[in-house]
C-alpha positions as CSV (number, residue, x, y, z in Angstrom):
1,X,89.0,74.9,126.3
2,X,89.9,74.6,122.6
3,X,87.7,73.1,120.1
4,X,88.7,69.6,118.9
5,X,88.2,70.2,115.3
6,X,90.0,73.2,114.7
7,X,91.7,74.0,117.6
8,X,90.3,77.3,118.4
9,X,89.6,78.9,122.0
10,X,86.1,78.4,122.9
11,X,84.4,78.6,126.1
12,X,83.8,75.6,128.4
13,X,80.6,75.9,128.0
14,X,79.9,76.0,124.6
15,X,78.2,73.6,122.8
16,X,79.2,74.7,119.0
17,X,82.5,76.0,117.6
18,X,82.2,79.7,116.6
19,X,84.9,79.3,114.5
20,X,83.9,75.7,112.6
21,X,80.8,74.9,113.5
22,X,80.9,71.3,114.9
23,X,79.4,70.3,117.9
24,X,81.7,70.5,120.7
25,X,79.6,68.2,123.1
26,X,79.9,64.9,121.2
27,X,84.1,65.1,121.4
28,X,83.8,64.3,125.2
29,X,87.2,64.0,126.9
30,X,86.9,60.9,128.8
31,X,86.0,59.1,125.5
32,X,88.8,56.9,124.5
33,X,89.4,56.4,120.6
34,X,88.2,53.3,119.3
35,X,91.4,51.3,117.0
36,X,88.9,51.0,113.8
37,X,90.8,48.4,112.1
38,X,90.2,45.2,110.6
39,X,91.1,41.7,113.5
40,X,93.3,39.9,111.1
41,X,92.3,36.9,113.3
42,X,88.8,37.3,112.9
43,X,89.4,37.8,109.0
44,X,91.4,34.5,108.8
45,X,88.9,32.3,110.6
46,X,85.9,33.8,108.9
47,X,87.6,32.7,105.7
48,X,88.8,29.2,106.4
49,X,87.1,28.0,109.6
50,X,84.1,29.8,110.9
51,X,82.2,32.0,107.5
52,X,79.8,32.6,110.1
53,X,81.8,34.4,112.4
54,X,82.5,36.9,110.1
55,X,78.9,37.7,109.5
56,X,78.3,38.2,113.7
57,X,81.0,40.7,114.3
58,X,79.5,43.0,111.3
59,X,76.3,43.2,113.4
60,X,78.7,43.5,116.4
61,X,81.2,46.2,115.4
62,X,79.2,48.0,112.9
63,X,78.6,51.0,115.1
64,X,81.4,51.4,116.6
65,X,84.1,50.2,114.6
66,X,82.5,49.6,110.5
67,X,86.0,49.5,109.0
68,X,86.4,46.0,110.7
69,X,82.6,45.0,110.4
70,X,82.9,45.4,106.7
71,X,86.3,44.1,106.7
72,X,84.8,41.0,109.1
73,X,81.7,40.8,106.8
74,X,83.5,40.7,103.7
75,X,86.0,37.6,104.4
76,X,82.8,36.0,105.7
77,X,81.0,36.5,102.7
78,X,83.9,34.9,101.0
79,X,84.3,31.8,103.5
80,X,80.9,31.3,102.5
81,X,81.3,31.2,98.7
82,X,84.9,29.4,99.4
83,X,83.0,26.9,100.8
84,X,80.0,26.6,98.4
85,X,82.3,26.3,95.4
86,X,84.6,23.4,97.6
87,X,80.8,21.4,98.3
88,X,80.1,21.7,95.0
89,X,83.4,20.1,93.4
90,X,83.7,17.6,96.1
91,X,80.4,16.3,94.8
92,X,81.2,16.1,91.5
93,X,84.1,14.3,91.7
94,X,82.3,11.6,94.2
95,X,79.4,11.4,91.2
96,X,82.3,11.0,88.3
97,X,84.4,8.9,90.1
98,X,80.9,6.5,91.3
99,X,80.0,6.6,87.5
100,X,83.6,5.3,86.4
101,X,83.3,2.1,88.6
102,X,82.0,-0.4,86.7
103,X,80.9,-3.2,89.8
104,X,78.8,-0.8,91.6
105,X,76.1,-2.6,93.0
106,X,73.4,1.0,92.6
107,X,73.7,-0.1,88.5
108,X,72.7,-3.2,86.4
């Protein structure tokens, strides 16, 4: 058996690398690598559609794949503000545009 970090001949049983140190038991072999990078998919419709979404798959993937929870967090995070700043100047422009016409029946 050879160690996974360095490459050296171990033992099978050996929990440790003589040669590097790292704990031989966690690289098992019937793990399969996880693809640790961002869902473009989930990155577009946390930022137009669904901000919330976003937010869920950080607590989701966060353990076992944090380059796309922080990746899925962050557009979130964005959606959110994108749509903050968009409620915001929509209401504005209803008040101004309420305040130019001159026969509304809420003013004397």
């Amino acid at each position: 058996m050879y160690c996974p970090n360095c490459g050296t001949d171990i033992d099978k049983n050996a929990e440790v690398c003589v040669n590097c140190g790292v704990n031989v038991l966690k690289f098992n072999s019937q793990t399969v690598p996880v693809d640790d990078r961002s869902n473009i998919w989930v990155n577009l419709l946390s930022l137009c559609c669904f901000p919330l979404l976003g937010i869920i798959m950080f607590f989701v993937w966060k353990e076992k794949q944090p380059k796309a929870a922080k990746s899925a967090l962050i557009f979130g995070l964005i959606g959110i503000g994108i749509s903050i700043i968009f409620s915001i100047i929509m209401f504005v422009l209803g008040f101004a545009a309420e305040m130019m016409n001159n026969d509304s029946y809420y003013y004397y």
